[in-house]
N, C-alpha and C positions, 0 to 999 in steps of 0.2 A: 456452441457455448464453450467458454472456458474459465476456467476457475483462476481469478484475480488476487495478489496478495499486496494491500496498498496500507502506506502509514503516513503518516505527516496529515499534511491537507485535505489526503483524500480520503479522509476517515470520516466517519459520522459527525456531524456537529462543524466540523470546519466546511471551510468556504468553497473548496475544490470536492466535494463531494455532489457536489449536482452535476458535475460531468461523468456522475454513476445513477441517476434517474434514471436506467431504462436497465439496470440491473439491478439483481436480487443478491442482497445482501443473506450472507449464510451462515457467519459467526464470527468470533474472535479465532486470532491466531501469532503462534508467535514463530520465528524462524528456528530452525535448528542449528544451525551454523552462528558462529559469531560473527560481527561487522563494528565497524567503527560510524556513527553515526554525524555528520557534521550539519550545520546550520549556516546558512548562506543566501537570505531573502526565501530560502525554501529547505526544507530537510533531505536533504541524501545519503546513502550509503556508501560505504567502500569496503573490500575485501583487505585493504593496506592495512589492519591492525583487528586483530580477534578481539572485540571488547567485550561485546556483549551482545546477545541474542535482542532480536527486534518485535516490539509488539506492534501487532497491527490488524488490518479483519481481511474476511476472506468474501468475495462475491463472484458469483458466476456473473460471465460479463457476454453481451453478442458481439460478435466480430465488428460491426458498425461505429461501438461501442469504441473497443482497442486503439482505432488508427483517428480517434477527433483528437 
């Protein structure tokens, strides 16, 4: 098992959270590090500008899990 940190879609409530059904959601979380966050049909990160810290939740995930 390993411990997953995801934001955008694949958060609770959004639509890309069913490709975490076979893991156990464990809390909120937010990054330590700043990132710049951009939107583009999907939300991503980049280290290119320290904006601001990212919230998002934390789940143990099984390996099977990782690579769909």
């Amino acid at each position: 098992m390993e411990l997953v940190f995801v934001y955008g879609t694949l958060k609770r409530g959004h639509h890309n959270n069913l490709l975490l059904r076979n893991s156990t959601f464990i809390g909120g979380g937010i990054t330590n590090d700043k990132y710049i966050m951009y939107e583009s049909g999907i939300p991503f990160v980049s280290k290119a500008f320290s904006e601001t810290n990212i919230i998002g939740e934390v789940y143990t995930v099984n390996a099977p899990s990782l690579y769909m």
